[in-house]
N, CA, C and O atoms as a GROMACS GRO file, in nm:
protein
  220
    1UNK      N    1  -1.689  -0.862  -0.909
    1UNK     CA    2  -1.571  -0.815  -0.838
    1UNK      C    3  -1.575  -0.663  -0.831
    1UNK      O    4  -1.605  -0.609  -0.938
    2UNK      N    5  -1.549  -0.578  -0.722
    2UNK     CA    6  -1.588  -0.489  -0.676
    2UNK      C    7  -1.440  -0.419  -0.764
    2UNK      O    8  -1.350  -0.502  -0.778
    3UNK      N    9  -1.419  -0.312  -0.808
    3UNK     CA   10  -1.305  -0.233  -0.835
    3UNK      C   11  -1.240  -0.154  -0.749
    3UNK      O   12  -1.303  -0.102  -0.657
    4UNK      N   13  -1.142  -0.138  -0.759
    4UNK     CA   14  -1.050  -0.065  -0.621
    4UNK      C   15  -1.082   0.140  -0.658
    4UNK      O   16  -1.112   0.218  -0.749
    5UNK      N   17  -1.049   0.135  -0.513
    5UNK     CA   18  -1.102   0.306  -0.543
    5UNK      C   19  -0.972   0.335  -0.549
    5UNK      O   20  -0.877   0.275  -0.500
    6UNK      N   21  -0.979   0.476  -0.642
    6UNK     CA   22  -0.883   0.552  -0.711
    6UNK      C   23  -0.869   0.687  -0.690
    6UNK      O   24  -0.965   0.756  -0.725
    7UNK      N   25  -0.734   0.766  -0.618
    7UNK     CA   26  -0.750   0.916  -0.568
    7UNK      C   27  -0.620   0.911  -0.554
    7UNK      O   28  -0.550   0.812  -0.534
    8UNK      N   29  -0.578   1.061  -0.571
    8UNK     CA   30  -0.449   1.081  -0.619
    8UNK      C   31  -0.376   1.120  -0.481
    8UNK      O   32  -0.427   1.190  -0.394
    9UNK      N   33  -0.278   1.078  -0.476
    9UNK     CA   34  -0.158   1.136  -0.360
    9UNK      C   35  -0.044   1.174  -0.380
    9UNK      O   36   0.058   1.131  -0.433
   10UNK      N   37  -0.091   1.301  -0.307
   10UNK     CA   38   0.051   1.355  -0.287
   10UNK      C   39   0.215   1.324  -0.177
   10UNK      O   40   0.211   1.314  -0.054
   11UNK      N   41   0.296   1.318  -0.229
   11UNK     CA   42   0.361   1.291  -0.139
   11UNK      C   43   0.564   1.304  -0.157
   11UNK      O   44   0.630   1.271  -0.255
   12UNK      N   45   0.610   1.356  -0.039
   12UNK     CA   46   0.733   1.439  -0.058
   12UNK      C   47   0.841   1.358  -0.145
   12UNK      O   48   0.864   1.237  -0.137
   13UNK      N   49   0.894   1.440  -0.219
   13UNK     CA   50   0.976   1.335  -0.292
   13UNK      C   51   1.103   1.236  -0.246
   13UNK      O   52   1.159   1.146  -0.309
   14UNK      N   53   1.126   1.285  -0.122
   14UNK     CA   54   1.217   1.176  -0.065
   14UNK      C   55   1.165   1.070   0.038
   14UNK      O   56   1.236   0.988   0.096
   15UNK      N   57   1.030   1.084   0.052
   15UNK     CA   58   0.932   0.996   0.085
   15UNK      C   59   0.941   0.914  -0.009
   15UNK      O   60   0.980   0.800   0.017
   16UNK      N   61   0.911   0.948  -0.133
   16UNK     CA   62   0.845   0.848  -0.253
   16UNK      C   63   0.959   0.807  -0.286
   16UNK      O   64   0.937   0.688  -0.308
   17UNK      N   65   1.104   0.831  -0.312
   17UNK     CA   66   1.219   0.786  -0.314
   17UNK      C   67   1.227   0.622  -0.225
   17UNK      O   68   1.246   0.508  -0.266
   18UNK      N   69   1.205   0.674  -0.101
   18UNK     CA   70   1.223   0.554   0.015
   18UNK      C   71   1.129   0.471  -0.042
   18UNK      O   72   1.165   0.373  -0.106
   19UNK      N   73   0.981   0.507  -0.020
   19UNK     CA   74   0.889   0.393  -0.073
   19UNK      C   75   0.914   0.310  -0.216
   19UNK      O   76   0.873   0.195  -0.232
   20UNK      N   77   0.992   0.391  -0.325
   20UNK     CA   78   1.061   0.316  -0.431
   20UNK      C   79   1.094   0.226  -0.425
   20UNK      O   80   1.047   0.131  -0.486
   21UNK      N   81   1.221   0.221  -0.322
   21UNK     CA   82   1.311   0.157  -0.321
   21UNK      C   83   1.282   0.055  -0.231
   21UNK      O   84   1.316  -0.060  -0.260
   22UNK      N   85   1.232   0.075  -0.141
   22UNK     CA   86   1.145  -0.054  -0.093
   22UNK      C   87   1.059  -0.135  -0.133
   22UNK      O   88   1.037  -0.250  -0.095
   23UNK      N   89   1.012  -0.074  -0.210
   23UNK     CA   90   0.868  -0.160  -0.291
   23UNK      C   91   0.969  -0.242  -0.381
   23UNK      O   92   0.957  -0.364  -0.389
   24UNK      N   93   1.077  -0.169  -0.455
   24UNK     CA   94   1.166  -0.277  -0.544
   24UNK      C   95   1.260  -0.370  -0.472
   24UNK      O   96   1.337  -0.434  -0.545
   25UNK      N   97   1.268  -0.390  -0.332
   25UNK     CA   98   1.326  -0.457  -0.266
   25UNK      C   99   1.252  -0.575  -0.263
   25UNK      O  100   1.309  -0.684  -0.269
   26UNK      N  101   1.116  -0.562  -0.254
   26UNK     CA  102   1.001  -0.642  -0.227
   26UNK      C  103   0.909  -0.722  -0.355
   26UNK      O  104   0.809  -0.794  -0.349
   27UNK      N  105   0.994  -0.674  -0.473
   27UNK     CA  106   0.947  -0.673  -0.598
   27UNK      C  107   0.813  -0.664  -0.625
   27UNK      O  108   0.739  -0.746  -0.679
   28UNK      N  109   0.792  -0.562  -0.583
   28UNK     CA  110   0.619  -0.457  -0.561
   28UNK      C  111   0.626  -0.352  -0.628
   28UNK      O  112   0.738  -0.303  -0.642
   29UNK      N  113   0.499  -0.278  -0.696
   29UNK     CA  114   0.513  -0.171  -0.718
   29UNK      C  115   0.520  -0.095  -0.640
   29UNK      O  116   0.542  -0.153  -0.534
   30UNK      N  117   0.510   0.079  -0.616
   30UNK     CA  118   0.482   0.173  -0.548
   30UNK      C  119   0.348   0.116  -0.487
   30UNK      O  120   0.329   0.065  -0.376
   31UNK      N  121   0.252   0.142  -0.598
   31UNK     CA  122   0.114   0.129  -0.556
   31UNK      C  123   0.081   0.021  -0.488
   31UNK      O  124   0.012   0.025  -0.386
   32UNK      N  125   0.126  -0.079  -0.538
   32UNK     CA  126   0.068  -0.200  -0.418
   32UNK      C  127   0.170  -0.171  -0.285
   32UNK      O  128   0.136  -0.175  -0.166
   33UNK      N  129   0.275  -0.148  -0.329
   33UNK     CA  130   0.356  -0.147  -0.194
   33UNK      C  131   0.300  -0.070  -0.080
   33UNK      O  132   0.331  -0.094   0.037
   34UNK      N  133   0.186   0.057  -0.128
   34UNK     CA  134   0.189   0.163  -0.035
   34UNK      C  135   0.034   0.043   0.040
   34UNK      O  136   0.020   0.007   0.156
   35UNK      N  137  -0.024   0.022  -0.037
   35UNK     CA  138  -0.147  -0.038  -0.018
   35UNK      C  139  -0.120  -0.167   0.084
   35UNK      O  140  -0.189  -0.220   0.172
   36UNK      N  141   0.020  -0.192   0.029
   36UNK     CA  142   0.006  -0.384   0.141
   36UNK      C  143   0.052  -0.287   0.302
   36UNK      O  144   0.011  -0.329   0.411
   37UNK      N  145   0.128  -0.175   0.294
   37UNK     CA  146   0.211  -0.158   0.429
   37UNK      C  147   0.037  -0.064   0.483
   37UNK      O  148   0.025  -0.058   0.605
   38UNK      N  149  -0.051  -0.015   0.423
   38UNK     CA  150  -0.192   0.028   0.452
   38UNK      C  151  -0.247  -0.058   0.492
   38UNK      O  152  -0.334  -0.023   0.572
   39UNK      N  153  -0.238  -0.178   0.474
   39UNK     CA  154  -0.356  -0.303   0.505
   39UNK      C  155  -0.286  -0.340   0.628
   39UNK      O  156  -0.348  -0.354   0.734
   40UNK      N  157  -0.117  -0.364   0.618
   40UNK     CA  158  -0.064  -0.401   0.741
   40UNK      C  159  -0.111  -0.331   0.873
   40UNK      O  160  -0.144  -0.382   0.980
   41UNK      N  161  -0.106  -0.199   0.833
   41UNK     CA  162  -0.106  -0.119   0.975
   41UNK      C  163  -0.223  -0.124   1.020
   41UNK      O  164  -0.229  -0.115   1.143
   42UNK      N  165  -0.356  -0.140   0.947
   42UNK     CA  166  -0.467  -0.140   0.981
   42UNK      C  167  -0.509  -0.274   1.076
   42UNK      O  168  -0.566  -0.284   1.185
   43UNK      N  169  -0.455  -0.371   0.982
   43UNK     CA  170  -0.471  -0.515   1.067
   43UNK      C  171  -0.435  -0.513   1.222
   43UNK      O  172  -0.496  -0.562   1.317
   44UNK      N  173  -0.280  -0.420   1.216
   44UNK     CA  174  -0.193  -0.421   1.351
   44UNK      C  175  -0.281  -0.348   1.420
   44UNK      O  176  -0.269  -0.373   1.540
   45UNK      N  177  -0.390  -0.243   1.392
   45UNK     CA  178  -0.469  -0.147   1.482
   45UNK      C  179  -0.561  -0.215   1.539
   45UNK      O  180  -0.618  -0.188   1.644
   46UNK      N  181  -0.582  -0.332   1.450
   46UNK     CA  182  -0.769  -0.386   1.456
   46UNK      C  183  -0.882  -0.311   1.412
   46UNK      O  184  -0.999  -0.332   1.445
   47UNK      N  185  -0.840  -0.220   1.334
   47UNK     CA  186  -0.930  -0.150   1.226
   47UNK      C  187  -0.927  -0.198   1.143
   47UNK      O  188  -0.927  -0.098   1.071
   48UNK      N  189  -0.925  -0.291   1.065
   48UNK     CA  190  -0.935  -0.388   0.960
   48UNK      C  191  -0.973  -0.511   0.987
   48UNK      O  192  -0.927  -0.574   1.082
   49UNK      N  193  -1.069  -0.562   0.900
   49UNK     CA  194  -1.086  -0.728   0.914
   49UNK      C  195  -1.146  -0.822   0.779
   49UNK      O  196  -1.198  -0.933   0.766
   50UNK      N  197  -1.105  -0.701   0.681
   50UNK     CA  198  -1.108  -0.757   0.591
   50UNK      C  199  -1.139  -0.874   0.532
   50UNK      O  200  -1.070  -0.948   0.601
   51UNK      N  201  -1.200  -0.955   0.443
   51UNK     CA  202  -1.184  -1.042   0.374
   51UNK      C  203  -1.049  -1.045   0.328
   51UNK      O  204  -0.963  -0.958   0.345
   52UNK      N  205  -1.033  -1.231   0.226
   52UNK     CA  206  -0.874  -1.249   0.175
   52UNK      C  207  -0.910  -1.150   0.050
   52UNK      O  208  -1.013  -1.148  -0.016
   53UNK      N  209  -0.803  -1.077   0.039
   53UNK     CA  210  -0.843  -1.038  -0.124
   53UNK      C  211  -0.680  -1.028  -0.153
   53UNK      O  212  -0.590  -1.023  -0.069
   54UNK      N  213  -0.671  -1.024  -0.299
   54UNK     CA  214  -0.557  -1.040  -0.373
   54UNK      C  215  -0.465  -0.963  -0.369
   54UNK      O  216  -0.507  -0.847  -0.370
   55UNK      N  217  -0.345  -0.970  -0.365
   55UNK     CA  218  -0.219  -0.882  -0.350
   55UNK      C  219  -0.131  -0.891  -0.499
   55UNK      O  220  -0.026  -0.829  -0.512
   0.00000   0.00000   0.00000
């Protein structure tokens, strides 16, 4: 199993506020939360075609 890549982001604090509070709406963390709405948008582009992999 391949390991996920790891790099730090920055990002405004009432950004990360919103993404909080959404991710706990969704009972997600930050991190996966930012990652599932990343995979979403990519899919919606057709820049993604990923294999299933785990959420």
């Amino acid at each position: 199993m391949v390991g996920k890549k790891q790099f730090p982001l920055r990002l405004d604090p009432k950004l990360y506020e919103a993404l909080e509070k959404w991710a706990s709406d969704e009972l997600r963390s930050v991190n996966s939360h930012i990652e599932f709405l990343l995979r979403e948008a990519l899919k919606r582009s057709g820049r993604f075609k990923g294999e299933k992999t785990d959420e």
